[in-house]
N, C-alpha and C positions, 0 to 999 in steps of 0.2 A: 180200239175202234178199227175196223176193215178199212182198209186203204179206199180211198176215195177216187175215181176220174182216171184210174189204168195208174196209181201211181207205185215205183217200183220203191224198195229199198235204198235201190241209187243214189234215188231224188230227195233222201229224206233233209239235206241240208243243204238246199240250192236255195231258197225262198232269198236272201240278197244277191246270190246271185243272176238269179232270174230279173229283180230289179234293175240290176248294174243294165244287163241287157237293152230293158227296158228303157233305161233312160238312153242307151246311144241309139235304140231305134227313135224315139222323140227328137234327139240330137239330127241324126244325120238325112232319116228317112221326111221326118216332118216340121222339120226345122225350125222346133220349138225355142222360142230363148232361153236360155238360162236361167231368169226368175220363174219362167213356167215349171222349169225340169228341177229345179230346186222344191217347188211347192209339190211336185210330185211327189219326189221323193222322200220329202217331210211327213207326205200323209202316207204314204206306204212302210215309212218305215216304223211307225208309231200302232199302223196295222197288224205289222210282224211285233213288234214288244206286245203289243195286248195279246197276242195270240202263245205269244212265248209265257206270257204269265198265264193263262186262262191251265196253261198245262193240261190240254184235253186229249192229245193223244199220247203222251206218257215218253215224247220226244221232239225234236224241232222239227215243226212242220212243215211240210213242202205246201206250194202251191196249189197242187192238186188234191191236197188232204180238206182244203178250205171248203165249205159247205156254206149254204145261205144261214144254218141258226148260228152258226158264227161272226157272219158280216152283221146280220139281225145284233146279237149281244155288243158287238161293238159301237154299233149306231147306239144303241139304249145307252149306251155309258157317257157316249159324247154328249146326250142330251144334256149332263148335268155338268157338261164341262162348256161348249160350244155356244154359238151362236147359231142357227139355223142352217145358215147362209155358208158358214165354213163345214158344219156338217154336210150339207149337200155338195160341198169341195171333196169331201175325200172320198166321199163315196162314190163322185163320179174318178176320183183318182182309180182306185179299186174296180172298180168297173174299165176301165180303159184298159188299166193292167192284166186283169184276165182276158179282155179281147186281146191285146196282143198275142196272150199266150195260145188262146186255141187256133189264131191265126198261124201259129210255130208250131202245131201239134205237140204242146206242152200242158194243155189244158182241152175236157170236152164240154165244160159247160162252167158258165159264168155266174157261181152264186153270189152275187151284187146283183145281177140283172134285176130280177124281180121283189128286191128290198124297195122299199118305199122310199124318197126322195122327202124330206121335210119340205114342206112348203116356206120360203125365208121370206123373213119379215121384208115389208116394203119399206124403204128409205127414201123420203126427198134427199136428191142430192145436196149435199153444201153449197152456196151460190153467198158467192160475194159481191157488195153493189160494186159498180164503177172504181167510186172514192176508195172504197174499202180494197178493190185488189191492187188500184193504183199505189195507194199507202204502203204494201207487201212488197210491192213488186221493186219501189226506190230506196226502199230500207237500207240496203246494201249501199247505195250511193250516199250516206249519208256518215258513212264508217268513216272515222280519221284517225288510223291509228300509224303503228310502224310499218315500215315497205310492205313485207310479210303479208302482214294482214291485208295491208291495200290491195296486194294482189288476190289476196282468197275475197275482196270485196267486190272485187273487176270481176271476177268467176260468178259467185253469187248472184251480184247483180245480171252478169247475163244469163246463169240457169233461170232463176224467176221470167226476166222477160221472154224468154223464147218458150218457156211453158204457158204463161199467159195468151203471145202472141200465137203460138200454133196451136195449141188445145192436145199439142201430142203427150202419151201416156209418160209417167218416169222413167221405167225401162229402155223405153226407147228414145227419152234423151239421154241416158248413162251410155246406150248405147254406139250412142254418134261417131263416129270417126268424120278426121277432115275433108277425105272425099267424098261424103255426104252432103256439103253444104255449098250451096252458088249465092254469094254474097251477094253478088252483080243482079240477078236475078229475086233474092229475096226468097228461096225454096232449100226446103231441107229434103232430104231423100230418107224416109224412114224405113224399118223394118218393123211389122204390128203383130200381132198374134198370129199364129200358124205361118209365119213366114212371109204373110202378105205387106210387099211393099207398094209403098203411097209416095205422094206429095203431100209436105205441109209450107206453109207459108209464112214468113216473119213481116210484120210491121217495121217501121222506119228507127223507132226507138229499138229492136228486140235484133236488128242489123247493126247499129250501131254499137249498142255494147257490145253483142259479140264479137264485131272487128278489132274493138280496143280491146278485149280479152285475148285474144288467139296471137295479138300482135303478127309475129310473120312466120310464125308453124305453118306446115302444109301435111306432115303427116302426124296419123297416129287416134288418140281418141281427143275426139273435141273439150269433153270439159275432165282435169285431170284431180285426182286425189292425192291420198300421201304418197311420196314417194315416186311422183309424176306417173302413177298410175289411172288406170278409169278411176274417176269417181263411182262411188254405189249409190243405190237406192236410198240404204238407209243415210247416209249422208246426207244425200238431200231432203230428207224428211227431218234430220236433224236442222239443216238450215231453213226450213218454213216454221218453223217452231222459237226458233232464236229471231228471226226478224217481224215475225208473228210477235213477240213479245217488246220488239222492241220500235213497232210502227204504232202501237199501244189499241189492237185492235181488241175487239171484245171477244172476238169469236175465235175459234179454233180450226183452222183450217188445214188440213193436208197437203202436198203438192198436187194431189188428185183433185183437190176443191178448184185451181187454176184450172185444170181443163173442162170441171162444170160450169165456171164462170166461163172462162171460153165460150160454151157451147151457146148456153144462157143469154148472154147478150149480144148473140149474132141473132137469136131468135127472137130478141127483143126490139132488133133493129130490122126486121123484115126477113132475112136470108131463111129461104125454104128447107124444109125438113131433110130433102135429099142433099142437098149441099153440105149441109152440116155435116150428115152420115156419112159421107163420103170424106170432109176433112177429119173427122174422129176416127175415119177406119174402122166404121161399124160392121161389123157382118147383116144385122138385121136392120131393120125402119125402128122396129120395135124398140130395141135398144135406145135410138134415139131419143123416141115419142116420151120418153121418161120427163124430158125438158119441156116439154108442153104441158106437165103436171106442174111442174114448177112455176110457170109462168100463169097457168090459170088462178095457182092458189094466191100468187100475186096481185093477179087482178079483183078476186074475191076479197081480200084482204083491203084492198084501195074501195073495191064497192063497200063494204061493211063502217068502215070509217068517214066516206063522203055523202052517202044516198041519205038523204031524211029517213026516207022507211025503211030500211034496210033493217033496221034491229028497234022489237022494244024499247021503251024507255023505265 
């Protein structure tokens, strides 16, 4: 096949390294987090194996060799693998990645551009009642086992309450450090997507553990994993899952279900839509307004069951 977008013989095995790039301009330039720049390059690099296997130009492909019926073949495949929603993940990955590059004069046109985006399925968010996130959130204080554990129980219990009480994402409570936080005050200083930093706010309970948890640290990361390092993500998705099973709840909840409840029952107690999007660190309104679907299908649900006429008999 003719070289594609001015690309030379040079370039013919830069395609991770062009990545590597990639990710430190995300890194430094737009100071994405690390769970961002990971998912990045998860979907890019799974871009490059399909493209390594498709074997179409009879060698490894550079970035400039990449055509739209390429990104096209590789969408078709995800279909049968994907959910919609992560499909339209990668391919805005892919899509970013070639903006980079014609920004570098590494690339002169972006075949993702004009690939079609799947429309992803609509999700009501998860939303816990009251009782039910209350139940999740004490689990841990309910542990009696050896020091050890007591102490991963002090932790636990206060990652739950300060994701309840602020509605902040998990990333960005893994990514706390102690000079983040004003106990006195009751605010956490966070970092959110694109590097935008917020206030969030703890409740009386979500202050309190965390004081007995930190004990008398002043630096380093707030809540600590093995080895006295950060905790991860997936760790804490591990512990909503273990205390999840062991508050004896029905449902299944994420760590991310805490900050839909969060959101949920501030809008169920009157706090306006801007407020909310502002403690969520939303970019859009829209974003938000997902919660007002939630809460209508609520009140449907309470008229269907109370009104005489509401439904045949």
């Amino acid at each position: 096949m003719p070289e594609k977008n001015g690309s030379t013989g040079q370039d013919m095995a830069v395609f991770p390294a062009r990545v590597c790039e990639f990710m430190d301009y995300l890194a430094v330039e737009r100071n994405f987090s690390l769970h961002t720049r990971a998912g990045y390059e998860s979907d890019l690099r799974q871009f490059y194996e399909f493209l390594m296997e498709e074997g179409r130009w009879g060698k490894e492909p550079a970035p400039a060799d990449v055509n739209e019926a390429a990104v096209t073949s590789f969408v078709y495949r995800l279909h049968n693998e994907c959910r919609k929603v992560s499909i339209a993940r990668k391919l805005s990955a892919i899509r970013s990645f070639f903006r980079f590059l014609i920004r570098k004069g590494l690339a002169v046109s972006n075949p993702a551009e004009l690939v079609a985006t799947p429309k992803a399925e609509k999700y009501l968010p998860a939303v816990l009642t009251g009782e039910e996130a209350k139940s999740l959130v004490e689990a841990p204080a309910l542990k009696k086992e050896g020091a050890g554990d007591n102490r991963n129980a002090l932790r636990d219990l206060a990652i739950l309450e300060v994701l309840y009480s602020s509605g902040i994402r998990v990333s960005e409570l893994t990514g706390l450090d102690m000079k983040d936080i004003d106990l006195t005050d009751g605010t956490l200083k966070v970092l959110g997507k694109g590097g935008k930093e917020r206030i969030a706010y703890l409740g009386d309970y979500a202050k309190s553990s965390l004081k007995v948890y930190i004990g008398g640290r002043r630096h380093g990361p707030v809540f600590l994993g093995k080895g006295q390092g950060r905790i991860t993500p997936r760790t804490v998705q591990r512990l909503v899952k273990i205390y999840t099973a062991t508050s004896g709840l029905t449902k299944d909840p994420t760590p991310h279900a805490l900050r839909h409840s969060f959101a949920t029952h501030l809008l169920d107690a009157g706090v306006d839509l801007r407020s909310i999007q502002e403690l969520l660190g939303h970019a859009k309104l829209s974003t938000t307004q997902r919660y007002t679907k939630v809460g209508i299908q609520k009140m449907l649900e309470a008229y269907d069951s109370a009104h005489p006429r509401a439904k045949k008999k």
